[in-house]
Each structure stands twice: as structure tokens, then as C-alpha cells.
C-alpha positions in Angstrom: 0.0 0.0 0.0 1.0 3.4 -0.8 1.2 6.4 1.7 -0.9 8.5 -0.1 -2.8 12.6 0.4 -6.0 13.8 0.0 -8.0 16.8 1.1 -6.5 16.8 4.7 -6.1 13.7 5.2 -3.0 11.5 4.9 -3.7 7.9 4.5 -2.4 4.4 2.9 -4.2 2.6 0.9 -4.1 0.2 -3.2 -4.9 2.7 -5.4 -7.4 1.1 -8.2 -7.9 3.0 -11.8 -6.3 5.4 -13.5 -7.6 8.5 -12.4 -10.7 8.1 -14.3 -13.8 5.5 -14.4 -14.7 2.8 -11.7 -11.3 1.0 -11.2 -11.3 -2.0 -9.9 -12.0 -3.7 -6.6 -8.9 -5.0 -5.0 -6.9 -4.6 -1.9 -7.7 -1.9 0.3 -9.7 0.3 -2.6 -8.9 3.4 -3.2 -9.3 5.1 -6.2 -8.4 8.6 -6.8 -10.6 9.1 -9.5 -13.4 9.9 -7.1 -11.5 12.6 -5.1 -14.1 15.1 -6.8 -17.0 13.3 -5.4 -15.5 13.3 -2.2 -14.8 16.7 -2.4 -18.6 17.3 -3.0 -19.7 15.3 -0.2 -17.5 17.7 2.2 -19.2 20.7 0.8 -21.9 19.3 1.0 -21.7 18.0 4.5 -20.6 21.7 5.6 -23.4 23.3 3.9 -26.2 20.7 5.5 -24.5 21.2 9.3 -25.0 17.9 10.0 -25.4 16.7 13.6 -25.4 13.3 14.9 -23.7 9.8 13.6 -22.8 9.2 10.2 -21.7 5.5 9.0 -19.3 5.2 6.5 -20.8 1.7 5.6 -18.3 0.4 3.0 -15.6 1.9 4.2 -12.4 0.4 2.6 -9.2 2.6 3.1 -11.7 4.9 4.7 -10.8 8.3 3.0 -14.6 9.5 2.6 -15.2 9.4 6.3 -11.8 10.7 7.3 -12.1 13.4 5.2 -15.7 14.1 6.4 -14.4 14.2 10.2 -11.4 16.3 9.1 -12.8 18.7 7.4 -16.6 18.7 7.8 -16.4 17.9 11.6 -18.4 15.5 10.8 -19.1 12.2 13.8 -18.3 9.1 11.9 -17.7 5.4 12.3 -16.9 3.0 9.9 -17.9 -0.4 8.5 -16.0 -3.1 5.8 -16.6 -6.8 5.8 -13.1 -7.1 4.7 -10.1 -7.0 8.4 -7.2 -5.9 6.3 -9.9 -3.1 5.0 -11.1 -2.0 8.8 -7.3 -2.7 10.3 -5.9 -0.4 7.9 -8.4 2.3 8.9 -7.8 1.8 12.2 -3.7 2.4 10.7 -5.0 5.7 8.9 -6.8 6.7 11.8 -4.0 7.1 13.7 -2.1 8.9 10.8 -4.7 11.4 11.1 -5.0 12.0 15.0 -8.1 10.5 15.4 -10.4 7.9 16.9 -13.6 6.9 16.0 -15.2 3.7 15.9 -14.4 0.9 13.1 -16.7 -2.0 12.7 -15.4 -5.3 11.1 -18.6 -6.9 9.7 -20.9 -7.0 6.8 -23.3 -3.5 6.5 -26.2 -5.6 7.2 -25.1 -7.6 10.0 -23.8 -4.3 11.8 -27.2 -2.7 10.8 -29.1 -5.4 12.1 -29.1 -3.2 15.7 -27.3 0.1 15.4 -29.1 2.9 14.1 -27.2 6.1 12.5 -28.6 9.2 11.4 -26.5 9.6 8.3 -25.8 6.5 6.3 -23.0 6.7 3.3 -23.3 4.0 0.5 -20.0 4.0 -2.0 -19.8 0.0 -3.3 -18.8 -1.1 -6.1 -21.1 -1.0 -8.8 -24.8 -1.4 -7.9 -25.9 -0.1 -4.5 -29.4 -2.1 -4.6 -28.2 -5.1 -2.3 -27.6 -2.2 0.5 -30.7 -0.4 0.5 -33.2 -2.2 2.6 -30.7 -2.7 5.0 -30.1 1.1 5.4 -33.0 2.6 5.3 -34.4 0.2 7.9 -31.6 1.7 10.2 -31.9 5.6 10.0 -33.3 7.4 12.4 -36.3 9.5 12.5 -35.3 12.1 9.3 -32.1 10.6 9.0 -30.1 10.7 5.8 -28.9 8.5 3.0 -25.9 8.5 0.9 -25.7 6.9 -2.4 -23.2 6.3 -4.8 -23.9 3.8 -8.0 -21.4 2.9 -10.7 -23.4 0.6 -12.5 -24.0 3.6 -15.2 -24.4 1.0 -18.0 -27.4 -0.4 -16.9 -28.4 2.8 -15.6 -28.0 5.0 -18.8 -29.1 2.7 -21.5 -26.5 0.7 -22.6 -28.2 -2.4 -20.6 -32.2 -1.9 -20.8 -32.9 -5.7 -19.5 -30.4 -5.7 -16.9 -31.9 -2.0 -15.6 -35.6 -3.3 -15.4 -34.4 -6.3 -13.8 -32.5 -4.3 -11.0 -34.2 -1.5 -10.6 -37.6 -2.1 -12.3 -37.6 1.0 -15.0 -36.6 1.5 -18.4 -33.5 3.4 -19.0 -32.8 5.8 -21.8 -30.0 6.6 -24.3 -30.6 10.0 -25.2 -28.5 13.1 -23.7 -30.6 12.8 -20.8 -30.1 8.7 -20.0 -27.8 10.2 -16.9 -30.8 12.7 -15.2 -33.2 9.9 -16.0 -30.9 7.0 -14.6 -30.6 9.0 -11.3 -34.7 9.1 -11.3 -34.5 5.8 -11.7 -32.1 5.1 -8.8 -34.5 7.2 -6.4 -37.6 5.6 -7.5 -36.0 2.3 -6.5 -35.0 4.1 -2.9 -38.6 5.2 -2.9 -40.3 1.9 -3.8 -37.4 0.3 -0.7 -38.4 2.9 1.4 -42.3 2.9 1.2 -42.2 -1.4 1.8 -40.5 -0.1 5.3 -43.3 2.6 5.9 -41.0 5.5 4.8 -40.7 8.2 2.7 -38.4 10.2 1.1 -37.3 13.8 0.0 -34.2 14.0 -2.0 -31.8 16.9 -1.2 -28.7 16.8 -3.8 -28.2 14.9 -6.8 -25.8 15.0 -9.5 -23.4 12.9 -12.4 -20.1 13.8 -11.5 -17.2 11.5 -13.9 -18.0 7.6 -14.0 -21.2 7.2 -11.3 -23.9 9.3 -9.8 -24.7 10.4 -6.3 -27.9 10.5 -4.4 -28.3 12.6 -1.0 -32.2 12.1 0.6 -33.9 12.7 3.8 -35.7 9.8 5.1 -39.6 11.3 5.9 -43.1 9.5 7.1 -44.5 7.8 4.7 -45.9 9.5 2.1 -47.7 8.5 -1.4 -45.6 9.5 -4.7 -46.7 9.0 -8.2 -43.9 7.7 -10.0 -44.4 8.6 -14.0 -42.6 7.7 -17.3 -41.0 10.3 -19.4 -40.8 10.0 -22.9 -37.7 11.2 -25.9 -39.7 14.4 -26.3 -39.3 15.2 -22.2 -42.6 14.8 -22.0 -44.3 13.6 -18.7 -46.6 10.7 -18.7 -48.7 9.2 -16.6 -48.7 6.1 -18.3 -46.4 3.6 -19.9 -45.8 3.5 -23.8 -42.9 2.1 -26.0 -42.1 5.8 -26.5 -41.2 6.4 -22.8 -38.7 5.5 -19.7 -39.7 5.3 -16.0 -41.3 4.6 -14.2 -39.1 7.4 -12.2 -39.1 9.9 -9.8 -40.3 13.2 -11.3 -40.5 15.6 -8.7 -37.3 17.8 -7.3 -33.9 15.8 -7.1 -31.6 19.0 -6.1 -32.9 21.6 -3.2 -31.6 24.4 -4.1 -31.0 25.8 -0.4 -28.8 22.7 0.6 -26.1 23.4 -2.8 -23.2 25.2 -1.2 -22.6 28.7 -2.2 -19.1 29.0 -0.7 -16.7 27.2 -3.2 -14.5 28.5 -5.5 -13.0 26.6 -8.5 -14.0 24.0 -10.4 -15.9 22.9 -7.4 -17.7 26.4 -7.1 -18.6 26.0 -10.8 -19.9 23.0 -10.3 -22.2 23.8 -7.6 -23.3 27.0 -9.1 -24.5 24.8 -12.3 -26.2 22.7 -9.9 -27.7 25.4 -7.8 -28.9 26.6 -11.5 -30.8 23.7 -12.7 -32.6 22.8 -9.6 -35.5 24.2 -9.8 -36.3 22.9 -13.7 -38.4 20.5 -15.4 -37.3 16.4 -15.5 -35.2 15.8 -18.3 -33.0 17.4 -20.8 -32.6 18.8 -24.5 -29.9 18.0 -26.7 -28.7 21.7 -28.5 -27.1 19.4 -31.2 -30.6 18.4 -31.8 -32.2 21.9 -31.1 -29.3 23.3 -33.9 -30.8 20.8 -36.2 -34.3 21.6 -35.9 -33.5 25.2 -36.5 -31.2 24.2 -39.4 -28.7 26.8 -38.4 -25.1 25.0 -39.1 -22.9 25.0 -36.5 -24.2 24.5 -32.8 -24.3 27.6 -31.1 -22.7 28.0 -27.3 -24.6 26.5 -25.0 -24.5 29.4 -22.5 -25.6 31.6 -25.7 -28.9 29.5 -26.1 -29.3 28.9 -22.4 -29.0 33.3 -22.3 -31.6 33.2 -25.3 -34.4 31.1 -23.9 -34.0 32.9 -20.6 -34.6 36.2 -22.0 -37.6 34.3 -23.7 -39.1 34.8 -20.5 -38.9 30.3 -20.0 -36.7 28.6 -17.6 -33.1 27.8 -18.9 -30.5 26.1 -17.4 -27.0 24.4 -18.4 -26.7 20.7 -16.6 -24.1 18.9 -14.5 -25.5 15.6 -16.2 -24.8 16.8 -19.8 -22.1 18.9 -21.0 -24.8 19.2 -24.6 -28.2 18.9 -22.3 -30.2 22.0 -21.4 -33.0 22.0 -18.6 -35.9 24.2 -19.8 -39.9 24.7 -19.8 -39.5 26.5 -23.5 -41.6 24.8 -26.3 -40.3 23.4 -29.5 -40.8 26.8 -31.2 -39.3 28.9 -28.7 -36.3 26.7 -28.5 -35.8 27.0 -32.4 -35.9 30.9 -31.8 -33.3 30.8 -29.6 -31.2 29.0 -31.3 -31.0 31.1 -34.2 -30.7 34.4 -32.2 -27.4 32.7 -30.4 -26.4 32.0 -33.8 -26.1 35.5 -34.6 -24.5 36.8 -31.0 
């Protein structure tokens, strides 16, 4: 294992990938690829002044929650099935000058009578197998963390395998990323709501190779899930035009983004902060371009400006670098294409 930095916190640990998608799961897991995330979740954790026990649950070298207690002040213990995993946090712990509980079991056997009132899920690949399991043991408005990797099945590329998991149709199209993280909360909703819970969801996002989920757990409450089809239409019924059935009301709250970050982070949150209060889904300006048969793709922060001063909501996205989030109808988004075209 390497003696490696990150954030504040000094730590050892295998690093896994190349600085860029999933890695691979081996050793004590690290991989540096999701220092951005990480980043996010501090910011995050800062902003939301959280209070009260937060589990690490698959905890590996344990960088996320030593981070989180570092810099976030955040009260954390930690969880991994795997003793060279929890004995090397223990190891890192000490690097850091700090002690905090380590727990050398399964999530679900260790959840089978602790409760926490924050719960962080980071596995590799699918988090489905952990969700029962952790929203059974939050406390009363308790939070959960999600992380999924599994952005395949998620966004399209594997339609069977994404009904089979998580019991919607994905799509392809520039918005198969906003979509597939609707999909991932309708399947924490459908968890939650077999346990006599609710949800809210606080802060969503596609940041590099996965996507992250931050809800509230709530009372139970009833919430029609609805399909979507490639027009961003919302439906209330299934058709072989449409994905869902998802989640369809607010994923980001726009209170909760952090407003204090500079940088790439700062940019990040301020496009986040931006798009929270649109519609579901996304346009594609490639496709907008083509519609208005101007030539060349305009800017996207030219058309975005455009349909704004349409009087309609316009936003960039964090899950598209070619997806705008807007309430503007076909017509209206043909204007503004050729006006950009002209600024």
C-alpha cells in the first residue's frame, strides 16, 4: 500500500484506476478518480451542518469518512466486511489523530441493531443489495448517501439488466444520466415505502463515471412515479415511447447546494444550484441546432441566455455537457437557437 494525500487527510491505501472510471476492486480500494466526489460530499456536509452519527458503511481505506471528520467535523464510524480493510483504517486513523469507531462486519449484520442518522453507501457497482438494509436503520429524518457505478445499466447501454434491478426502463438519449438517477431514487422510494418510509431528495448529481444521491428519510408518504418520454414529455402512463417509471418531482434543493466554493468545485455547484428548480429531463442543442437548421451548434450558455430572455426557464446541466434543462416549447427553443447563432 502506498502512503498517499488527499483533502487533509493523509492515509495508505491500493490505489485502483487510473484516475478516471470505476477502477477495480482489489486490496484496500482506493481510487483517486473519485477525489471530486469526495470533495462534493464535504461541501456538502458543511453546507447541511449535519449533527449526529454518520456510518461510512463500505468503508475500505476509509478516506470519505476521514475526510468528512477532518474537514466537515463530521461524527463518523466505519464499516468493511473485509479486516485488512477495517485494520488499515484503524492504521490511517492514527495517521490522522483521530479515533472513532471501526466495525469489522458486513453492513447488514452491523445494521441489524445500530441505528445512525446519516448513512453513506459508496460500493462497487450497484448499491441495490444495501438499501433495505439502510434505510431500515436511520433514524427519524435521517439521511442517506448513495453512490452507483453501474452507469451502463443505468443509462441505457443495458435496458434488460436496468428493469431487472431497478424495475424501469433506462434511456440513451443526452438525458439517459438525469433519468438513470430518477430511476435510482424511484427504486429508494419503492425500498423505502415497503419499510413505511418516505423520502425527499436533497442533492443529486453525475459527477465522472457514477452518480450520487443525498435524501432525507420522511413519514410515509404516497408518490406518483411517471414515465418520461424522448420528447421530455411527462406521462402518466407507460408507452414504448417512454422510460420510468421514475421519480419526477425535485432531485436537487436548491437551499442545501453550497454557495461558498470557488473553483471547479464552485462551478460545479453554481450549475447545480442553477438547474434545480427545472423540469425532468433534458434537450440536446445538437438536436435543437438541427431543428432550427442553423449549421454549426451555437454556445450552449448563448442558447441557455436566449431562452432565458424568452421569459422560460433555462439552465445548463451537471448531467450533460450538450443537455439543457428548460420549460420553453419546441418553437421557442428553435428561436433561440438562431438568435445565439447571430450573437
Amino acid at each position: 500500500m502506498k502512503k498517499l494525500q488527499e483533502g487533509k487527510a493523509i492515509f495508505r491505501a491500493n490505489i485502483s484506476g487510473k484516475n478516471k472510471g470505476p477502477g477495480k476492486a482489489a486490496g484496500v480500494f482506493y481510487n483517486p478518480a473519485m477525489k471530486f466526489s469526495r470533495d462534493l460530499h464535504v461541501a456538502f456536509a458543511r453546507q447541511f451542518n449535519f449533527k449526529g452519527i454518520m456510518l461510512d458503511g463500505l468503508a475500505a481505506s476509509g478516506i470519505r469518512g476521514i475526510r468528512l471528520f477532518l474537514e466537515a467535523g463530521v461524527n463518523i464510524e466505519f464499516c468493511d466486511v473485509s479486516r485488512l480493510a477495517t485494520d488499515t483504517i484503524q492504521e490511517n486513523m492514527k495517521l490522522n489523530k483521530m479515533s472513532c469507531r471501526v466495525h469489522n462486519k458486513t453492513l447488514e449484520e452491523l445494521l441489524k441493531d445500530r441505528k445512525y442518522d446519516w448513512i453513506d453507501i459508496d460500493p462497487f457497482g450497484t448499491p441495490v443489495p444495501y438499501l433495505k438494509a439502510a434505510i431500515d436503520s436511520l433514524n427519524k429524518k435521517g439521511i442517506l448517501g448513495v453512490s452507483a457505478t453501474d452507469t451502463a445499466v443505468l443509462f441505457g447501454a443495458k435496458p434488460t439488466v436496468c428493469e431487472r434491478r431497478y424495475g424501469s426502463k433506462s434511456m440513451k438519449k443526452v438525458a439517459s444520466k438525469e433519468i438513470g438517477t430518477r430511476i435510482l431514487i424511484s427504486k429508494i422510494y419503492k425500498i423505502a415505502s415497503e419499510s413505511g418510509k418516505g423520502i425527499q431528495p436533497l442533492l443529486s448529481y453525475y459527477e465522472g463515471h457514477h452518480l450520487r444521491v443525498f435524501l432525507r428519510i420522511t413519514e410515509k408518504r404516497t408518490v406518483q412515479l411517471k414515465w418520461i418520454d424522448k420528447n421530455m414529455k411527462i406521462r402518466d402512463k407507460k408507452n414504448d415511447d417512454t422510460s420510468g417509471p421514475l421519480w419526477v418531482d425535485k432531485i436537487i434543493q436548491a437551499d442545501l447546494v453550497p454557495s461558498d466554493c470557488s473553483g471547479l468545485l464552485g462551478k460545479f455547484f453554481d450549475k447545480l444550484r442553477k438547474e434545480a428548480d427545472g423540469p425532468p429531463g433534458l434537450y440536446d442543442i445538437n438536436e435543437i441546432a438541427k431543428d432550427a437548421n442553423v449549421g454549426q451548434t451555437p454556445k450552449r450558455k448563448k442558447i441557455v441566455k436566449c431562452i432565458s430572455n424568452l421569459g422560460c426557464f433555462a439552465s445548463s446541466s451537471v448531467f450533460s455537457p450538450l443537455g439543457i434543462k428548460t420549460d420553453a416549447s419546441r418553437n421557442d427553443r428553435i428561436e433561440a437557437v438562431k438568435h445565439a447563432q447571430s450573437l
